[in-house]
C-alpha positions, 0 to 999 in steps of 0.5 A, a space after each residue: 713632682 715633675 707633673 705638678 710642676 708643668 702646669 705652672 708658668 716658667 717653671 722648669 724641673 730638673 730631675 736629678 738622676 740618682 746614679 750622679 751619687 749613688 753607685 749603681 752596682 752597690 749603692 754605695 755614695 763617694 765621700 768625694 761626693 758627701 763627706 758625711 753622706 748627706 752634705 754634698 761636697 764641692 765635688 758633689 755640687 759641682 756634678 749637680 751645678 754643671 746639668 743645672 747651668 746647662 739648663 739655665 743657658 739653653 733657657 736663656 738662649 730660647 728668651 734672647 732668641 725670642 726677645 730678638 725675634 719680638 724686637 726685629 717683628 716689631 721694627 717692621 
């Protein structure tokens, strides 16, 4: 997926690493993480919504960044 994706403009992908839910030694998922192991919980969103709003920061730093560089070029 993460191939597709790049071809195409202004798409990120952010690859979800298994070992976030799934136990590593026996496979098992926390009912703190999916109470019903397939709904997440609070707490399970949350590991997922911390990666996924550091993501959308870095994006939006790069773009004012840029925005301000494209705005101090065109002053000159």
């Amino acid at each position: 997926m993460a191939n597709q994706v790049r071809k195409w403009p202004n798409v990120s992908f952010l690859d979800i690493d298994t070992q976030w839910f799934v136990n590593p030694v026996d496979g098992s998922i926390s009912h703190h993480d999916m109470y019903d192991y397939l709904h997440l919980t609070r707490h399970g969103y949350r590991k997922l919504a911390e990666p996924l709003l550091e993501e959308i920061q870095t994006i939006l730093k790069n773009f004012l960044a840029a925005d301000a560089l494209s705005a101090s070029e065109a002053e000159n």
